[in-house]
N, C-alpha and C positions, 0 to 999 in steps of 0.2 A: 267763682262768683261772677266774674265779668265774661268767662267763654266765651258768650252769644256774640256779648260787645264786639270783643277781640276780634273774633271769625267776621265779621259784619265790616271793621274796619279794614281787615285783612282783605276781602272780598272787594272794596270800596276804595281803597289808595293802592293795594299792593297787587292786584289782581288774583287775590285769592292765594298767596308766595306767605310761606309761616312767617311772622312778625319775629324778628330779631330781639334777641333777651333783654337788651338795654332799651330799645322801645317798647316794651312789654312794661315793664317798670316803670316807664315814662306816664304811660298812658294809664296805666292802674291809679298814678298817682296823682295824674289830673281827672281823673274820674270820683276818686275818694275826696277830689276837695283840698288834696295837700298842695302846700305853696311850697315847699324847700324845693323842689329841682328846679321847678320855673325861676323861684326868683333867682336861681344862680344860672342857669341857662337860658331864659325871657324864650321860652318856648310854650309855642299856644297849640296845640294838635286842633286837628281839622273834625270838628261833629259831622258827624251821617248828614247826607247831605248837600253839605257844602261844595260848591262850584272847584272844580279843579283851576287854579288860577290861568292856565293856558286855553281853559276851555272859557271863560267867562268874556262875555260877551257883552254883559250889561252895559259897562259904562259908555259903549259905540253909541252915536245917535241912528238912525233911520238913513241918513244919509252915508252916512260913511262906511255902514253893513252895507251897504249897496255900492261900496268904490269898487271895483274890480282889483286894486291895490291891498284895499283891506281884507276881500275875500281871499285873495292869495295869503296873504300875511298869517290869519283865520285856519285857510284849509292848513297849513304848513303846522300849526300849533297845535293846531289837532291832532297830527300824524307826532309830535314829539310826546303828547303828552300818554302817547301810548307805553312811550319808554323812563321819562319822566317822573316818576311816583314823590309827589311832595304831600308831606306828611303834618308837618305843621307853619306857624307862619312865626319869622325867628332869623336871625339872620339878616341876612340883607334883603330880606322879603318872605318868601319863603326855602324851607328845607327839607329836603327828602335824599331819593338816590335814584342813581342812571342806573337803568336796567335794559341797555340796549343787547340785543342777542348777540352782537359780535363781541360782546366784553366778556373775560373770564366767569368760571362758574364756579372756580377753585378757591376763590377765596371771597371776606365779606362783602356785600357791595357797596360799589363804589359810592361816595356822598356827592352830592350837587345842591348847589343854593342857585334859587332863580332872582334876578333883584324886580324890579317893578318898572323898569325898564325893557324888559323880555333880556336881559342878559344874564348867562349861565356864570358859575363861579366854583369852582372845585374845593371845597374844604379839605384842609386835614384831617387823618384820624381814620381809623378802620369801622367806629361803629358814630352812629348819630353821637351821640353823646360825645364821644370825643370829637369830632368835629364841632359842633356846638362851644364846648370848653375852652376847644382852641380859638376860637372865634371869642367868647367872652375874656378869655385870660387877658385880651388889648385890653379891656376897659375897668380892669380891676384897680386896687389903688395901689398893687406894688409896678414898679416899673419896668421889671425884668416880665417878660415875658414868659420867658419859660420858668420863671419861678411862681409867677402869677398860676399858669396852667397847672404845675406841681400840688400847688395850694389847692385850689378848686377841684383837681382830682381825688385828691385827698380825702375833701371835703363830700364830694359823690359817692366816695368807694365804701365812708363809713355810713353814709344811708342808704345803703345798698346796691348802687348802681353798678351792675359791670362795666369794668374799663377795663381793656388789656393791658394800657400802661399808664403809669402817673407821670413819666418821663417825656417833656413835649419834643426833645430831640427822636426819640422813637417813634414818634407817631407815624406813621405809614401816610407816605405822598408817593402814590401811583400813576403814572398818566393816565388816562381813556386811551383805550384801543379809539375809538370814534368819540370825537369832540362834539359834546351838543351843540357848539355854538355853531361849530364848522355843518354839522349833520343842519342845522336850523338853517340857514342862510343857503343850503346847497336844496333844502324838501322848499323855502320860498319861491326860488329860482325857477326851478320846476312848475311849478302850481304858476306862478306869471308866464311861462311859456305855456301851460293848457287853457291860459285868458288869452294866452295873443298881445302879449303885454312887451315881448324881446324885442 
């Protein structure tokens, strides 16, 4: 029923890369209108459309597209957001995953939150969803954390959402082969030395 959607979103955040099962679910279920994963995950996916937040440009005045700082800043954002796929807005701003070519292929991809400040932020967990979870379990009302995440898994697995674990000590914390924030600050770098800016 939603295929076309799917492929379309596929095509449009993930560069055309099959949409992962637990976002598949995600997005069926903000598409039909249901509120249970949002409101326990306060995840908002991105409609057709929508500006890539690294690409958006809006809120700059006339003047400041024109600083030769900002265009460096600018071209450099550009060049991440090719690796960058955020998928909705959730988190510390938004959430998606690093899919830089030098990062493994062997296993799920890596998650990254952008906050609104242009800084990168590595979630736990192998699939959005569990990242996400782990991320809401802080602000649940129990205070153990990892009993929080337990709960809330729990709570996902019986509405259907894949999770590989309900156990928040399991969760998979991988490093980046290449750090966005490191890769962002070294492609800024660059783009000011092709302004004449060093």
């Amino acid at each position: 029923m939603y295929d076309e959607r799917l492929a379309e979103f596929s095509r449009e955040r993930l560069d055309g890369r099959p949409i992962p099962d637990d976002l598949r679910v995600l997005l069926v279920a903000q598409w039909e209108g249901r509120t249970d994963f949002s409101r326990l995950l306060v995840l908002d996916f991105f409609e057709a459309g929508e500006v890539h937040p690294l690409l958006n440009t809006s809120y700059l005045s006339e003047t400041e597209l024109a600083d030769p700082e900002m265009q460096a800043v600018n071209a450099a954002a550009a060049e991440m957001a090719k690796y960058v796929k955020l998928v909705a807005k959730g988190g510390k701003g938004w959430i998606g995953y690093w899919l830089h070519p030098d990062e493994p292929t062997d296993r799920a991809w890596h998650l990254t939150e952008l906050d609104t400040e242009f800084s990168f932020w590595r979630p736990i967990g192998l699939t959005l969803a569990e990242g996400a979870a782990a991320e809401r379990a802080s602000y649940q009302h129990e205070p153990d954390e990892r009993i929080a995440f337990t709960q809330l898994a729990s709570e996902l697995v019986k509405m259907g959402l894949p999770l590989s674990t309900q156990d928040y000590d399991a969760l998979h914390d991988t490093e980046y082969r290449v750090a966005p924030e490191e890769l962002m600050e070294e492609l800024i770098e660059a783009e000011r030395e092709k302004r004449g800016l060093r």
